[in-house]
C-alpha positions as CSV (number, residue, x, y, z in Angstrom):
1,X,56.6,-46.6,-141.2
2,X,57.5,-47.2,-137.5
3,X,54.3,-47.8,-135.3
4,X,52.9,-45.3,-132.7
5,X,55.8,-44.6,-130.0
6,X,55.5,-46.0,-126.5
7,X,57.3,-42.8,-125.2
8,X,57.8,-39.4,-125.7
9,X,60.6,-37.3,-123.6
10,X,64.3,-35.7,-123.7
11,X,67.4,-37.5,-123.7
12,X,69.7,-36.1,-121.4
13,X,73.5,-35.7,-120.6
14,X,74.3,-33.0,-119.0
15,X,73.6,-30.1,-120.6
16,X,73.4,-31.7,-123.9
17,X,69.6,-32.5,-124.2
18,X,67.3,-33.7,-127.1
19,X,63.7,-34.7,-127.7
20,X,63.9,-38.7,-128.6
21,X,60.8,-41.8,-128.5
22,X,60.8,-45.2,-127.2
23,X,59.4,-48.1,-128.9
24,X,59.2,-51.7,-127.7
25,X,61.8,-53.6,-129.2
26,X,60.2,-56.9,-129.2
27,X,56.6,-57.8,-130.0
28,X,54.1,-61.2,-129.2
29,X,51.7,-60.5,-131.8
30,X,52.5,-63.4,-134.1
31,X,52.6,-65.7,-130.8
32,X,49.3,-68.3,-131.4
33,X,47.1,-67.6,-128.4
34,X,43.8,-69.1,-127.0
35,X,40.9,-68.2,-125.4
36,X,38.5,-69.9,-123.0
37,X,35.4,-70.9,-124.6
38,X,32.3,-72.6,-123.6
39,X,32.5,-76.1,-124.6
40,X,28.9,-76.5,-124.8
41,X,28.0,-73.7,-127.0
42,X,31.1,-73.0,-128.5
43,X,31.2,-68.6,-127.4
44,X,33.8,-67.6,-125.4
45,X,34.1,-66.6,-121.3
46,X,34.0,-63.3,-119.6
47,X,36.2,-62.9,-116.8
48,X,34.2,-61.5,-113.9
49,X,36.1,-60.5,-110.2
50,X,34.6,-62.6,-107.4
51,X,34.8,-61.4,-103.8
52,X,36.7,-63.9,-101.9
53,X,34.6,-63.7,-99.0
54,X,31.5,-63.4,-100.2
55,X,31.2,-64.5,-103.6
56,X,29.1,-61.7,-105.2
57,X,30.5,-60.4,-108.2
58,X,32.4,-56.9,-108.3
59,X,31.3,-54.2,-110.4
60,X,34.1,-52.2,-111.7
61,X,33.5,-49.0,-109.7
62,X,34.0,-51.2,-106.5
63,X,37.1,-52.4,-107.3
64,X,39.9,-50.7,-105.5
65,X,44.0,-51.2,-104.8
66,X,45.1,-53.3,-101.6
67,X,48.3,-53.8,-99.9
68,X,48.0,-56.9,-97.8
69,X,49.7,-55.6,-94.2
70,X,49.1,-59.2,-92.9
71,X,47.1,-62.5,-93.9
72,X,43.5,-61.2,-94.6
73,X,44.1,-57.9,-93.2
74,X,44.7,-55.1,-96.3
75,X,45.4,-51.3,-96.4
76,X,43.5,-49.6,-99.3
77,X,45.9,-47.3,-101.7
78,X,43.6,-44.5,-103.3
79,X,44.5,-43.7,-107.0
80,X,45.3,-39.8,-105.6
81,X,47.2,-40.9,-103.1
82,X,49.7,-42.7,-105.4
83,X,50.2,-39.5,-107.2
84,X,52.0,-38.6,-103.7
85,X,55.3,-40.6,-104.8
86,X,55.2,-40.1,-108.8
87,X,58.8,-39.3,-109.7
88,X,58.7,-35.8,-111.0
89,X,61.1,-36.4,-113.9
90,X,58.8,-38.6,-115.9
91,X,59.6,-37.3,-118.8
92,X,63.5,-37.4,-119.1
93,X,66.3,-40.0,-119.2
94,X,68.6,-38.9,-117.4
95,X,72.0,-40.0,-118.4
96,X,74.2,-40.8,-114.7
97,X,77.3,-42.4,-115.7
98,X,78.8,-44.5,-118.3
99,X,80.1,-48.1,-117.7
100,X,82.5,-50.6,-119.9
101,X,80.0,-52.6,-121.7
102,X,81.6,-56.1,-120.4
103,X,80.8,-55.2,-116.8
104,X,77.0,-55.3,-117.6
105,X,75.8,-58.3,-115.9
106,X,73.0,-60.1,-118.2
107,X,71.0,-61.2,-115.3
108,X,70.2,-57.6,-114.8
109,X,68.6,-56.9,-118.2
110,X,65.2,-57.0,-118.7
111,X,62.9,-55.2,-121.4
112,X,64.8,-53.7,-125.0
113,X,63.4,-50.6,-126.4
114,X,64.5,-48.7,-129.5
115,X,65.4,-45.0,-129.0
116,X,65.6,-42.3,-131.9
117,X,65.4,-39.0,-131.9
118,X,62.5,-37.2,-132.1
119,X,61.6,-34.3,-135.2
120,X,64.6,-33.2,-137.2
121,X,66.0,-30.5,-134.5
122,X,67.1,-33.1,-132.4
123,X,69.1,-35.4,-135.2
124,X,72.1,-33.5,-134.6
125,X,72.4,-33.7,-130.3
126,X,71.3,-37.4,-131.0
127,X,74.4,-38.2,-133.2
128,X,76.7,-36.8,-130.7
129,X,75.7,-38.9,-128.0
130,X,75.3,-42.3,-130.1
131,X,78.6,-41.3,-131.6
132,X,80.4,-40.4,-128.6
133,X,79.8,-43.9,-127.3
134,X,80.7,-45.6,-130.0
135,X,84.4,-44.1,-129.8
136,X,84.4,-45.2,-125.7
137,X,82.8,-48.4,-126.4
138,X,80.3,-47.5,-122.8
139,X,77.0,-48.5,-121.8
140,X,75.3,-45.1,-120.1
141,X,73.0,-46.1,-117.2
142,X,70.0,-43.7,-116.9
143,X,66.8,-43.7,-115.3
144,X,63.7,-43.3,-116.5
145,X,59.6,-43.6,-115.2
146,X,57.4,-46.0,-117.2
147,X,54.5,-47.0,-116.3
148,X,54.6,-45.1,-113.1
149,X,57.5,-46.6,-111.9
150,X,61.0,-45.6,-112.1
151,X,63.8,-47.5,-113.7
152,X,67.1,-48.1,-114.6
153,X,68.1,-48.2,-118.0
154,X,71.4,-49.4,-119.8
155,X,71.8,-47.6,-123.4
156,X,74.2,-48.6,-126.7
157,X,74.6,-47.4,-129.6
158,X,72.5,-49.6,-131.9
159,X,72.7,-49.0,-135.9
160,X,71.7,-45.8,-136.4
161,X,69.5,-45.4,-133.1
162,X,69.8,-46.9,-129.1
163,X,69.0,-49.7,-127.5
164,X,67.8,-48.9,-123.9
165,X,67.2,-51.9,-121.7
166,X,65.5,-51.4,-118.6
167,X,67.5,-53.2,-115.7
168,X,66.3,-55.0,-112.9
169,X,67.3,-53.7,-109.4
170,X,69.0,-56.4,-106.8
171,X,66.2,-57.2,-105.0
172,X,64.5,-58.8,-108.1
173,X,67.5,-61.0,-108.0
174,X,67.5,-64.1,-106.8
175,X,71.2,-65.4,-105.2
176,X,73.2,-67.9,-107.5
177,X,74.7,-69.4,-104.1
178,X,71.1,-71.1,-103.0
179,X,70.9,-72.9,-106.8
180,X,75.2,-73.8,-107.1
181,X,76.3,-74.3,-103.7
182,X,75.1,-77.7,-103.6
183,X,76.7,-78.7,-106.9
184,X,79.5,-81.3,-106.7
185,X,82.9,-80.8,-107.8
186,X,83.7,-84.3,-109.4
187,X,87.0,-85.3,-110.6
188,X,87.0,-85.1,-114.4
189,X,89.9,-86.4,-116.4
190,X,91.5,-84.5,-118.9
191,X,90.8,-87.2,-121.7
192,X,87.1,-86.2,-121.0
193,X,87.5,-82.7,-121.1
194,X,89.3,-82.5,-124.7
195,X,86.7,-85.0,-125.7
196,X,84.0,-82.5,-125.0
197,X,86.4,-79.7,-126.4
198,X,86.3,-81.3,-130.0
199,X,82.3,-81.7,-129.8
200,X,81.9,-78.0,-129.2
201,X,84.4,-77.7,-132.2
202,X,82.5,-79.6,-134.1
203,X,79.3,-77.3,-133.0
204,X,81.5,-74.3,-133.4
205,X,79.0,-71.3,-135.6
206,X,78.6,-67.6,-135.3
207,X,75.0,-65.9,-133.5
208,X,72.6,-65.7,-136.2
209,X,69.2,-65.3,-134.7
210,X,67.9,-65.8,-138.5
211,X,68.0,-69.6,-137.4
212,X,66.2,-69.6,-134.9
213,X,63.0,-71.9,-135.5
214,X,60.4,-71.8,-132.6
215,X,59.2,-75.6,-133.4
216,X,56.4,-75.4,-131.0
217,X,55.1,-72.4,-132.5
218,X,54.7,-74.1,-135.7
219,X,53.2,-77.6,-134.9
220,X,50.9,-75.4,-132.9
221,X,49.4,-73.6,-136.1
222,X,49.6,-76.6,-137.5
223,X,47.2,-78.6,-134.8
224,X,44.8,-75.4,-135.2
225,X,44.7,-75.7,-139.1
226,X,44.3,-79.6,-138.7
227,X,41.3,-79.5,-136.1
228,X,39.4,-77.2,-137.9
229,X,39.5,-79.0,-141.2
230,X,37.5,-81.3,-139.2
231,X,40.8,-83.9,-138.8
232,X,41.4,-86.2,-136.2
233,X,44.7,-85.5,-134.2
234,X,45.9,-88.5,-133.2
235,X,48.2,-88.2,-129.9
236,X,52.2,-89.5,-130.0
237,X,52.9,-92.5,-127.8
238,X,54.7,-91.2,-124.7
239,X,58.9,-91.5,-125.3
240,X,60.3,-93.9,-122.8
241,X,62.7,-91.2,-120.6
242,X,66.5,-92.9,-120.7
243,X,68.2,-94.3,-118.2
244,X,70.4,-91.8,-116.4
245,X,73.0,-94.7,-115.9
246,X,75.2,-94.2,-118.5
247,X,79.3,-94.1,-119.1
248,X,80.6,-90.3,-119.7
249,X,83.5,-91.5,-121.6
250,X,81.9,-94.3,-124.0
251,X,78.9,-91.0,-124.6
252,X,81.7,-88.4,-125.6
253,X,83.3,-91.2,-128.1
254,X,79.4,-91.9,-129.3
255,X,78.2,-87.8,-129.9
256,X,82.0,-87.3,-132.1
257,X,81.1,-90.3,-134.7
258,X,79.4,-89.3,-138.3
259,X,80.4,-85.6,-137.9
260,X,81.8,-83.8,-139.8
261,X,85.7,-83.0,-138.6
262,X,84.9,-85.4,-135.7
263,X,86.1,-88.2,-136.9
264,X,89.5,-86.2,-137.2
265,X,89.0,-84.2,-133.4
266,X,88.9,-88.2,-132.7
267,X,91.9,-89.5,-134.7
268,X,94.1,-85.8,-133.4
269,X,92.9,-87.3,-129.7
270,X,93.9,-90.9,-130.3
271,X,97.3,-89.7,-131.8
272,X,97.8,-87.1,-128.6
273,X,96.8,-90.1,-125.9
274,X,99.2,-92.5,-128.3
275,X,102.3,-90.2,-128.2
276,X,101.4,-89.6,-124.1
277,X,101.4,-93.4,-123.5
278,X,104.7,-93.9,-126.0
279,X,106.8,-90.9,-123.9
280,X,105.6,-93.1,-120.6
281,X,106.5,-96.2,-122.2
282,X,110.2,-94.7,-122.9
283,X,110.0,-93.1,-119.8
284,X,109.7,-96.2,-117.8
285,X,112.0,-98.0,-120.2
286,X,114.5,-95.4,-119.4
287,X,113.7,-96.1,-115.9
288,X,114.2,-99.3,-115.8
289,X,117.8,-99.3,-117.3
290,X,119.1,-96.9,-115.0
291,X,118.4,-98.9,-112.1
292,X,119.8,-102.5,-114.2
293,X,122.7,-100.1,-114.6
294,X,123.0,-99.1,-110.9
């Protein structure tokens, strides 16, 4: 049974228009979360707003929305007056254009939901846009208001159903040039590059998220379940951090021994650099006589 729907509205493209539900596509309840607690007698803390200024606690009908204009100096937003710039079509995804897939930038994406239709009447206008998609292989961008706030939101086909993924706009986007600029271009040799080649070889396996093993997760669970069986958690000595002085090349040769097919990547290697140096050898040998000769 699928849980209570985060949305209710009407697909829409063009004049083709159907009644469909959102639902988040991903979930933290099984995350392991903790609370603050009072160490003395054990019962947890209540959260209480403070005034800044004058440290009396605010009551809940005092508390009010603030855009800070400059440092100290706020303009109070009331809850009517927000209602002044709600987008009218709240209720509707409205489908604007339709983009190759590949040209989706994965910066942009943010939250998945899962769309499907919504009562039987609307199975049929549902198929036809899912399917239609499917044959063009395009992403539709639509936008959409949740949570008062309009967004953006790319949609594929997904099984049976959609996937819509709200998008960030640009200005959430921070520029790759301030982070990359300042990276070096060193010279690499090509020796060092296959090297690396053959350990991704090695690595080589298909996206299976069924794999995926959140380790911390676990030995969390596990440090709750210990503590309160009343054992003693004893802490890990801290790991020595290694020394960043180390030889690319003699590290490549290292990570290919004692894997499987590495040993051979590092044998094919050996035999390529052996036939390169035996070609140079004749090379120069050829070299050499036609000067004696001249």
């Amino acid at each position: 049974m699928a849980p209570r729907a985060y949305w209710k509205g009407t697909l829409k493209l063009s004049l083709v228009s159907c009644p469909v539900v959102l639902y988040p596509a991903t979930t933290a309840a099984e995350k392991t979360r903790f609370h603050l607690i009072n160490r003395e007698t054990g019962n947890r803390l209540k959260q209480q707003m403070i005034d800044s200024e004058t440290g009396d606690i605010v009551e809940s009908d005092q508390k009010g929305r603030g855009y800070e204009l400059r440092k100290g100096k706020y303009v109070e937003i009331e809850p009517e007056e927000l209602e002044a710039v709600q987008i009218e079509s709240n209720h509707t995804i409205d489908i604007e254009s339709f983009v190759p897939s590949e040209e989706v930038d994965q910066r942009f994406l943010n939250h998945p939901y899962y769309i499907a239709p919504d009562g039987k009447a609307a199975v049929d206008a549902f198929a036809v846009i899912r399917d239609a998609m499917k044959d063009q292989d395009r992403v539709a961008l639509a936008k959409i208001v949740l949570t008062n706030r309009e967004h953006v939101m790319a949609i594929e086909p997904r099984g049976k159903g959609l996937l819509g993924t709200t998008l960030r706009f640009p200005y959430e986007l921070r520029d790759e040039d301030q982070f990359f600029d300042d990276i070096k271009s060193p010279k690499i040799t090509k020796d060092m590059v296959e090297l690396a080649g053959h350990i991704l070889q090695s690595k080589a396996a298909h996206f299976d998220p069924s794999k995926f093993k959140d380790e911390y997760e676990n030995a969390l669970k596990a440090l709750v379940k210990r503590k309160a069986s009343g054992k003693t958690i004893e802490l890990p000595e801290p790991e020595e951090r290694p020394s960043n002085v180390i030889n690319l090349m003699d590290a490549l040769k290292q990570s290919l021994k004692g894997r499987g097919g590495g040993k051979k990547a590092a044998k094919s290697h050996a035999r390529r650099a052996t036939g390169r140096r035996k070609t140079a050898k004749k090379a120069h040998r050829s070299t050499a006589r036609h000067r004696k000769a001249g």
